[in-house]
VEXDREN-2710 file (C-alpha; in Angstrom, 1 decimal):
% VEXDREN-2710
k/r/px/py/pz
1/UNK/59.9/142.5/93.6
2/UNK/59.6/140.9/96.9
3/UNK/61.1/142.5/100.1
4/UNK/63.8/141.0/102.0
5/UNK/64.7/142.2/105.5
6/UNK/68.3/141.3/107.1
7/UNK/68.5/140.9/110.8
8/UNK/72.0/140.1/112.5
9/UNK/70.7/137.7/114.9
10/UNK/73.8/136.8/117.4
11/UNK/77.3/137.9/117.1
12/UNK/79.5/135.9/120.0
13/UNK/82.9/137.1/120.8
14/UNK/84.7/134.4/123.3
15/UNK/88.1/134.7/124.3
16/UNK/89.4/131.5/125.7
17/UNK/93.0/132.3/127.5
18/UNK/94.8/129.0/128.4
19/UNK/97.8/130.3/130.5
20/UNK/98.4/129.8/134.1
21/UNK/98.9/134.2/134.3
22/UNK/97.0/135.3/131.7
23/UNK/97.1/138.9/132.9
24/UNK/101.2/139.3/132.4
25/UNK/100.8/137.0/128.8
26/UNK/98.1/139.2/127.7
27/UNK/100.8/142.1/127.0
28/UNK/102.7/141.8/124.0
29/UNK/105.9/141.9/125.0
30/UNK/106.0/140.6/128.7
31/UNK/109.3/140.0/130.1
32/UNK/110.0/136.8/131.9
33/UNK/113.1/135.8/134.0
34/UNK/113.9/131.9/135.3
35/UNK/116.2/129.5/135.3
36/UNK/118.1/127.9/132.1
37/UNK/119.1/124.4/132.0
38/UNK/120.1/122.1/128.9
39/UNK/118.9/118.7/128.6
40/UNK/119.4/116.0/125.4
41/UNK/116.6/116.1/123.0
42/UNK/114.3/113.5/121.1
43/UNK/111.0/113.7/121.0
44/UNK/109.2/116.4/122.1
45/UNK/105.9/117.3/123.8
46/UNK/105.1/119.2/120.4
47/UNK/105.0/115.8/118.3
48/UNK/108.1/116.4/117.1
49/UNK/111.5/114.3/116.7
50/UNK/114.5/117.5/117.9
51/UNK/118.3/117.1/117.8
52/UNK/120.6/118.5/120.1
53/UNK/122.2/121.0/117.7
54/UNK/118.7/122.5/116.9
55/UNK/118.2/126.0/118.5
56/UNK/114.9/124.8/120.7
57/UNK/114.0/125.2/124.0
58/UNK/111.2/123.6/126.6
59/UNK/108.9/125.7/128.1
60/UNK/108.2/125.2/131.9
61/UNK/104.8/123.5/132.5
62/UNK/102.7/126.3/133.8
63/UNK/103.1/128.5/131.0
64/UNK/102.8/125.0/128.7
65/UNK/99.1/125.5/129.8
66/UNK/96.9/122.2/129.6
67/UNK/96.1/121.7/126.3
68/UNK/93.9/118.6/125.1
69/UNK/96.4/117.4/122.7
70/UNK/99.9/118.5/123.3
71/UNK/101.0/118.1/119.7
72/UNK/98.5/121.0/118.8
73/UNK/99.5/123.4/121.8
74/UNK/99.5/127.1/119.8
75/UNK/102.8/127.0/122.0
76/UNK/104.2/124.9/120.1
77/UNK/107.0/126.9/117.2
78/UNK/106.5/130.1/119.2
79/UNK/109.7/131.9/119.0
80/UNK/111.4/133.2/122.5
81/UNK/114.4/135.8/122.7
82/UNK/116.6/134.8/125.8
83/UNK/119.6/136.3/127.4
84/UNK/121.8/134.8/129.6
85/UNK/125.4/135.5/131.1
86/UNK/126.9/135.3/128.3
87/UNK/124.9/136.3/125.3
88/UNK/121.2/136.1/123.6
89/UNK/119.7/133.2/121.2
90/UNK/116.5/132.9/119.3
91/UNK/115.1/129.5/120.1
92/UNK/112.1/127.8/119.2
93/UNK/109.6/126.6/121.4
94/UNK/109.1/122.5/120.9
95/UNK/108.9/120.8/124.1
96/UNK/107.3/121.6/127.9
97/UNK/109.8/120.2/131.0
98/UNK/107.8/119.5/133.7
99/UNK/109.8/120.4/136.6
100/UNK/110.9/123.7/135.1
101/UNK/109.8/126.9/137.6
102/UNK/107.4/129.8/135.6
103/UNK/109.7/131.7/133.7
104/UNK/112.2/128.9/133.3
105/UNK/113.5/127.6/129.9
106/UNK/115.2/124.0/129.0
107/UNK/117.3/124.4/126.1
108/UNK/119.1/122.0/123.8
109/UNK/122.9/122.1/124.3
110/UNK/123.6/123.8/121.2
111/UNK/121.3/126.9/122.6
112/UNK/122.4/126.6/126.0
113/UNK/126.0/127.6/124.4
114/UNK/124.9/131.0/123.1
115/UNK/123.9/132.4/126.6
116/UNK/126.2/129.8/128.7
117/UNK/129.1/127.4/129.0
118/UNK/127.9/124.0/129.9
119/UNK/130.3/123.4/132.1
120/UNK/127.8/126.0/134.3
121/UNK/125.0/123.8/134.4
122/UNK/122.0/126.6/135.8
123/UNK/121.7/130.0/134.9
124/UNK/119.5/133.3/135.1
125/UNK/117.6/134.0/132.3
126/UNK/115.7/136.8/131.2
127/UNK/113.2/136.6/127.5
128/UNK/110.4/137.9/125.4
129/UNK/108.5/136.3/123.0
130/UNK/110.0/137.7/119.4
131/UNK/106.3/137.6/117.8
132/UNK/104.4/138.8/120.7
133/UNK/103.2/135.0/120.5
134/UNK/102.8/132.4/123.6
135/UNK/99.4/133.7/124.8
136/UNK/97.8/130.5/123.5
137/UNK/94.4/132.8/123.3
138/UNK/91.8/131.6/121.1
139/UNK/89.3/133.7/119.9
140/UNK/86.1/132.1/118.4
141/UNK/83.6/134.6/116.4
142/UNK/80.3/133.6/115.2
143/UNK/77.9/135.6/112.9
144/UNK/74.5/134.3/112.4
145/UNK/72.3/136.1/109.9
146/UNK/68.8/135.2/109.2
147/UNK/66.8/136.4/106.0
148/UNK/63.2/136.8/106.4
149/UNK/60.5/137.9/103.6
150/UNK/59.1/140.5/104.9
151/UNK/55.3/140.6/106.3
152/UNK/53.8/142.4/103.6
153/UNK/55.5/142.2/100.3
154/UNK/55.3/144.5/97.9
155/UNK/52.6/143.7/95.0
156/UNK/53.5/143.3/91.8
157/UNK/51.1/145.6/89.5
158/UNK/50.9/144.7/85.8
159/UNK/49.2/148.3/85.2
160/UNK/50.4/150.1/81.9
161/UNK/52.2/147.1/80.9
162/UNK/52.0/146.0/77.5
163/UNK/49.4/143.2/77.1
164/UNK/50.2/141.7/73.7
165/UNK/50.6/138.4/73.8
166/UNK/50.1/138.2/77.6
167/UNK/47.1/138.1/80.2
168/UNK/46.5/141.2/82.6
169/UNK/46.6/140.4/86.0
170/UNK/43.0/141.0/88.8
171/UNK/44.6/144.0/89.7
172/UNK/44.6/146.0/86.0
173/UNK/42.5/143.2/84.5
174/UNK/41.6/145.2/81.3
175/UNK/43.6/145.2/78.0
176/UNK/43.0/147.8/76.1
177/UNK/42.9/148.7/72.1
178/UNK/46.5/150.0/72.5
179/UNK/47.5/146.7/74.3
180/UNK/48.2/147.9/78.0
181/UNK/46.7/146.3/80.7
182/UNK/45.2/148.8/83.3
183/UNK/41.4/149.2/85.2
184/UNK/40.5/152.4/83.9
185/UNK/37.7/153.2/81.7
186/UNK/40.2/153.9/78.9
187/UNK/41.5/150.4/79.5
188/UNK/37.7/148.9/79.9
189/UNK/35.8/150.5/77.9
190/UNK/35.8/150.9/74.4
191/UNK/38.1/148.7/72.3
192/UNK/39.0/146.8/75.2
193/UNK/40.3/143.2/73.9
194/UNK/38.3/140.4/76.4
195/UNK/40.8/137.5/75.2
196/UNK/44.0/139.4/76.5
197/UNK/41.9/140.6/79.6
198/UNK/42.1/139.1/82.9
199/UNK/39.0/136.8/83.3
200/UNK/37.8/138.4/80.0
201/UNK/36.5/141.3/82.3
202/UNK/36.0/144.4/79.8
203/UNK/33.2/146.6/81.3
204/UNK/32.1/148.4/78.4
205/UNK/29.7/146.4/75.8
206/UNK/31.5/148.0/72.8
207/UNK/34.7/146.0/73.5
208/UNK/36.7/145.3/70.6
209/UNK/35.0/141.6/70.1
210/UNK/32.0/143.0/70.8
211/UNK/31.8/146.3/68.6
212/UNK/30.2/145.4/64.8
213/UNK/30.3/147.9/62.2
214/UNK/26.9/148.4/60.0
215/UNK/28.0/149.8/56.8
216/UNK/25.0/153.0/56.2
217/UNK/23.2/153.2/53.2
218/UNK/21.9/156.0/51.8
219/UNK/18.0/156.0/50.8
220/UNK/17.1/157.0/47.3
221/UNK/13.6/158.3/46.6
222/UNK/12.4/158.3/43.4
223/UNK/11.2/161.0/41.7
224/UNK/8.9/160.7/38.8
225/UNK/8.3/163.9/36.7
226/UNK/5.0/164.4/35.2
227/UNK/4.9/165.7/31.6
228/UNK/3.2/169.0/30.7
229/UNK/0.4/168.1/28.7
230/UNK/-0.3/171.2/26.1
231/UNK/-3.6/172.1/24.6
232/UNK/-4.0/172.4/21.2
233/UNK/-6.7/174.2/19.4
234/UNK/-8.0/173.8/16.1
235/UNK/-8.0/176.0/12.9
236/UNK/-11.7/177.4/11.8
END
């Protein structure tokens, strides 16, 4: 059976953080305080068409970040828990506002009324990301595993493997009279069967298609057995 061997050949780990203060974002839940305004909503930085009774918010454009396509900004759907003056709201993050301050939120006027009256135009704010989310970190693994046969692979031996109906291989070459391929004498030598043996090789010259049986006869020597012969004598 050949020999595989398994080599982890790179392992990357890249952590791309796209936030203008990464070292606050990168804590879970980080606690930001701004300004919050309201603003009539349409059409979002996120790709999105909002209304204004939708609870949304814009983010301000340094923690926006500069992504390549704004409609795929991980930002984008992020969930923010604010408090204001006069209560809290969960909004949804699906627009930036450009001339918002870090920390600052833009909400629609239906948000805006959980945490303010309209009528106050600009308030404090404090909020968290609910999910721990707004980090806009990427992180990129790659695993590259090469499989190489190894240098020296094992060999596959045919020795004491039945031989009938197949040919023994150059390393147990010789099939004997019980059918198993091997390169002893008792594989070689007598009975060994040349048409299932590698090459033909049998060592011995009494291999099976060699070896002729002479049937031995048994000499018979005659015997012939001489008569007697009696003398007689004669009456007087």
């Amino acid at each position: 059976m050949s020999k595989y061997t398994f080599t982890t050949a790179l392992i990357f780990v890249i952590f791309f953080i796209t936030t203008a203060r990464s070292n606050l974002l990168l804590q879970k839940r980080d606690s930001f305080s701004g300004d919050g305004t309201y603003y009539n909503t349409g059409l979002g930085a996120c790709g999105v068409v909002n209304s204004d009774s939708d609870l949304i918010a814009a983010i301000n454009k340094p923690q926006w970040g500069d992504p390549a396509n704004p409609n795929q900004n991980p930002i984008c759907g992020k969930q923010a828990y604010v408090t204001g003056p006069k209560g809290s709201v969960t909004v949804k993050i699906m627009d930036m506002c450009p001339e918002c301050a870090y920390g600052s939120l833009d909400f629609s006027p239906s948000a805006f009324n959980y945490i303010a009256d309209q009528s106050a135009g600009r308030v404090h704010i404090t909020w968290s990301w609910v999910d721990g989310g707004g980090t806009n970190t990427t992180i990129v693994v790659q695993l590259a595993i090469t499989v190489e046969p190894a240098v020296n692979q094992a060999k596959v031996s045919l020795a004491n493997v039945q031989c009938g109906g197949a040919t023994c291989t150059s390393d147990a070459p010789c099939c004997s009279q019980y059918n198993y391929c091997g390169s002893t004498s008792d594989h070689c030598g007598t009975g060994c069967q040349p048409g299932k043996s590698f090459a033909g090789k049998c060592t011995a010259s009494n291999s099976a298609q060699d070896v002729t049986t002479t049937k031995p006869t048994t000499k018979v020597k005659k015997v012939t057995k001489k008569k007697k012969k009696t003398k007689t004598s004669s009456a007087h």
